[in-house]
N, C-alpha and C positions, 0 to 999 in steps of 0.2 A: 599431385595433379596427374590425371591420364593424361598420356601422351595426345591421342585422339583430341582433348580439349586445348591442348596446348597449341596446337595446331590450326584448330578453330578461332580460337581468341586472337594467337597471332596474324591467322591470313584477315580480321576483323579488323582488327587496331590498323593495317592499312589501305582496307578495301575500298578501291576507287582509284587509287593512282595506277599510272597509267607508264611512269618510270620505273616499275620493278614487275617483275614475275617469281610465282614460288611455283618449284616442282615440287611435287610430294612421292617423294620413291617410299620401296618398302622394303624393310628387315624381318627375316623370318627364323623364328625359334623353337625349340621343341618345347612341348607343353608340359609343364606337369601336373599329375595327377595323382592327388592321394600319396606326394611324397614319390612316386615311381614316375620313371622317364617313358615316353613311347615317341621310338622313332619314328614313325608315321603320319604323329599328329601334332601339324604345329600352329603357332599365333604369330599373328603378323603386325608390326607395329610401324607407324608411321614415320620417314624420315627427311625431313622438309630440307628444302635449300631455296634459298632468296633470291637472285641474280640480276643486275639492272639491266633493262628490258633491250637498250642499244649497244653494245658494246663494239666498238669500230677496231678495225686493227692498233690504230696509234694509241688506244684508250689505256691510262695506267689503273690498273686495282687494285683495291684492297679486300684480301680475304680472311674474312672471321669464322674462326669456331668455336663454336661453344658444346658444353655437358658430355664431354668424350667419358668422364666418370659421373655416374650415375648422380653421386650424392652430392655433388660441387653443382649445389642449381643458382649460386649467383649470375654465372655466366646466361643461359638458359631463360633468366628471369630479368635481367639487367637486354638483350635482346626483346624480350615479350614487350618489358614496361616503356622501352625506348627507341624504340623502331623506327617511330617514324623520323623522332631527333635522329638517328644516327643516317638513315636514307638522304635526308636532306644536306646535314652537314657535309656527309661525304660528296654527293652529287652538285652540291654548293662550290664543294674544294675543287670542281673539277676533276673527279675521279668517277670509276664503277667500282661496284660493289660486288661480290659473289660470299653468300653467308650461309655457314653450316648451321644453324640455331639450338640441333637438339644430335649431339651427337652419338648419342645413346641413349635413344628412348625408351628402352626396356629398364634399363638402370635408373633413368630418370621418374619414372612411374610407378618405381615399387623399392625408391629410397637406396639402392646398390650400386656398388663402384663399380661392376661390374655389369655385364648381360644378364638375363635370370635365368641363363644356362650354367652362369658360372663360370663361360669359356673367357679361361685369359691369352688362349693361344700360346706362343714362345717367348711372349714377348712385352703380355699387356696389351692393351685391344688401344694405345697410342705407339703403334709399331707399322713404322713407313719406311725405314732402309737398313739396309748391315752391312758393315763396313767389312771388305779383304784387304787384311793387313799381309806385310811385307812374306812374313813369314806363313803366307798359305789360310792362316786360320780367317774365320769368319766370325766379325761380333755386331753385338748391336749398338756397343760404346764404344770412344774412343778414350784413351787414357792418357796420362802425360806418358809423352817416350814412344808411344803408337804410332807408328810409319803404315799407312798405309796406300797402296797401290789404285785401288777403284771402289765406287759402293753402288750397290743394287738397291730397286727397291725391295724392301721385305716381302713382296708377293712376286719377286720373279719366280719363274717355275722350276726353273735351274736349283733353288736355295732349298726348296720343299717344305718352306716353312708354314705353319697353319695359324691363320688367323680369324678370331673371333666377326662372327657373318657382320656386327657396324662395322669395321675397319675393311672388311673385302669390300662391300659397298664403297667405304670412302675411298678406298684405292680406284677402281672404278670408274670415279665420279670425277675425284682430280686430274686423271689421265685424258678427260674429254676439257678441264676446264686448259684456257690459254694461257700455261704455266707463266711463257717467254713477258707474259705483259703483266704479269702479278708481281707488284712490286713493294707488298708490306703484307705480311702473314702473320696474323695476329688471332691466340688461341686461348681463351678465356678458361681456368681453374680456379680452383681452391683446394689450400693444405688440410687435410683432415688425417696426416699421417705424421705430422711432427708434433710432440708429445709439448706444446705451446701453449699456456694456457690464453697469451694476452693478446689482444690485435695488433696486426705488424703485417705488412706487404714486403712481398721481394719479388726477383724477374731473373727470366730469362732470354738472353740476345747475344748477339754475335754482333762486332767489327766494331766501330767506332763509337764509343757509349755513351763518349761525354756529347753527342749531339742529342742525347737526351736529356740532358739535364733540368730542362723549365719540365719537364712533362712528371720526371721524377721528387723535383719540387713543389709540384702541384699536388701530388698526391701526398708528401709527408708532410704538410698540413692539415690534410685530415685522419691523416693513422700514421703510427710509424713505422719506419723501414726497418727491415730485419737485418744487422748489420754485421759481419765479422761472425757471423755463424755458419758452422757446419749444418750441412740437408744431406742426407745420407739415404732418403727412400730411393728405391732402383739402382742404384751404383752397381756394377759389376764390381767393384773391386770391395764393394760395403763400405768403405769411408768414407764416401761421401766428400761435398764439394763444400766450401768457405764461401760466403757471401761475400761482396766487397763493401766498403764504406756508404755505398749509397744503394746495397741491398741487390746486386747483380750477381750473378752469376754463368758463367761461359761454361756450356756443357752439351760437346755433341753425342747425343744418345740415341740417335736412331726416331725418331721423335716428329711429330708435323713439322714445326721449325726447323727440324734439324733437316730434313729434307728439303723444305724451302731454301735454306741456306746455302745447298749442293748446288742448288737450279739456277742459283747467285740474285735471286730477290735480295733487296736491299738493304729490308728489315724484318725481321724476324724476330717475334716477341712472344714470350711468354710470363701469361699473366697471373702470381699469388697472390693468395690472400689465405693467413692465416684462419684457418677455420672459424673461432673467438671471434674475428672482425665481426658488424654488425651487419647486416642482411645488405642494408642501404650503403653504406661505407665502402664495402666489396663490390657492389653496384656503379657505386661511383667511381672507384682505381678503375673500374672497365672503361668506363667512359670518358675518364682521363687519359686513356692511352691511345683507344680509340680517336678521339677527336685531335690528338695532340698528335698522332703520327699521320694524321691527314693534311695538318696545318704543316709539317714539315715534308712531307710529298709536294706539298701546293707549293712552299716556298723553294723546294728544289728545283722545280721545273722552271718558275718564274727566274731562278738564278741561269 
């Protein structure tokens, strides 16, 4: 699907309400031609964001992103198909909304984890902060044993580090959004890098887990958890991280959550699904999390 159409169908499936606005910023890349690069001539692709239309100082939100890798279009498509469910519910719970849809539109329109420059930057085009450990050095992970002092974002100017043009947008974009009141940052994927042949879900979260537990029960009823397994893609160290018994895993890598995490949001999720999962089924763990960390926002605040 072009990006361009995705765009159109999405701002379609809600047009007419009156509780949300989409801006449409843009991403620009160089073009190729005939297999050769020209610096001069580029394409520019669309890149939407949702935001509920009143947002007061008191208001708590939840922010979603989705298709930060090109090829992982359940997220992407789980948004398109359910939009208006998730506007409502969320708006119902008594929250706002602020939604990335397409986080990589060039990726997403010509099937690539990546840009269709190919730019991974230093770090992979999901690179939002690096950590200064004890010892002077600068990383993008934390490790066990890792004493670290303070973290930047990965686009401070100080660090010099270069990131692929979605990710300087989305840096950007989140520095204008009201970090202090975003209080559940929820980032929709899929595994296409774990050599798996079978469906199975797993996550990513920081702080208290077992208050997840109805949300993580809900979803392994319909796929199951990936459990007591190593994930090893992006590791600094290459070993890679263990799942726990109910498919979790705690891993701060420099990462959208992991940045939300810093800014002390509350909840912070990130969302797998084994590639193998079924288009629909991967669909649905989104919207299982989604609506389920809304239900737990609603009931904290009522507490």
């Amino acid at each position: 699907m072009r990006a361009d159409d995705f765009v159109k169908i999405l701002s379609h499936n809600f047009h007419g309400r009156d509780d949300v606005r989409i801006e449409t910023h843009s991403v620009a890349y160089s073009k190729m031609r005939n297999g050769k690069r020209r610096s001069n001539d580029q394409i520019f692709y669309p890149f939407p964001k949702i935001v509920s239309a009143d947002i007061k100082p008191h208001d708590e939100i939840i922010l979603i992103r989705a298709g930060i890798h090109g090829e992982e279009i359940a997220g992407p498509l789980t948004i398109l198909d359910h939009i208006n469910e998730i506007i409502d519910y969320i708006h119902g719970s008594g929250l706002k909304l602020i939604l990335y849809p397409l986080g990589n539109p060039s990726g997403f329109e010509n099937g690539l984890r990546y840009n269709i420059d190919g730019d991974v930057g230093q770090g992979g085009n999901n690179d939002f902060l690096r950590y200064e450990l004890s010892d002077g050095r600068i990383v993008d992970e934390l490790l066990e044993g890792d004493d670290f002092v303070r973290w930047y974002w990965s686009s401070d100017k100080r660090l010099l580090i270069t990131l692929p043009a979605e990710t300087q947008l989305m840096h950007k974009l989140l520095r204008q959004d009201p970090q202090k009141q975003i209080s559940a940052c929820i980032d929709l994927h899929q595994d296409y890098y774990m050599n798996e042949a079978k469906p199975a879900a797993y996550h990513y979260a920081f702080g208290d887990l077992e208050r997840y537990n109805s949300i993580v029960s809900a979803i392994e009823r319909i796929v199951p958890l990936l459990k007591h397994h190593v994930v090893a893609s992006g590791y600094r160290s290459g070993l890679g991280g263990e799942s726990d018994a109910r498919g979790f895993i705690v891993r701060h890598d420099g990462t959208l959550t992991d940045l939300f995490c810093r800014f002390g949001t509350r909840h912070c999720i990130t969302v797998e699904t084994i590639g193998a999962t079924l288009l629909d089924v991967a669909k649905e763990v989104n919207l299982i999390w989604i609506f389920g960390i809304a239900d737990i926002l609603k009931n904290e605040r009522n507490v």
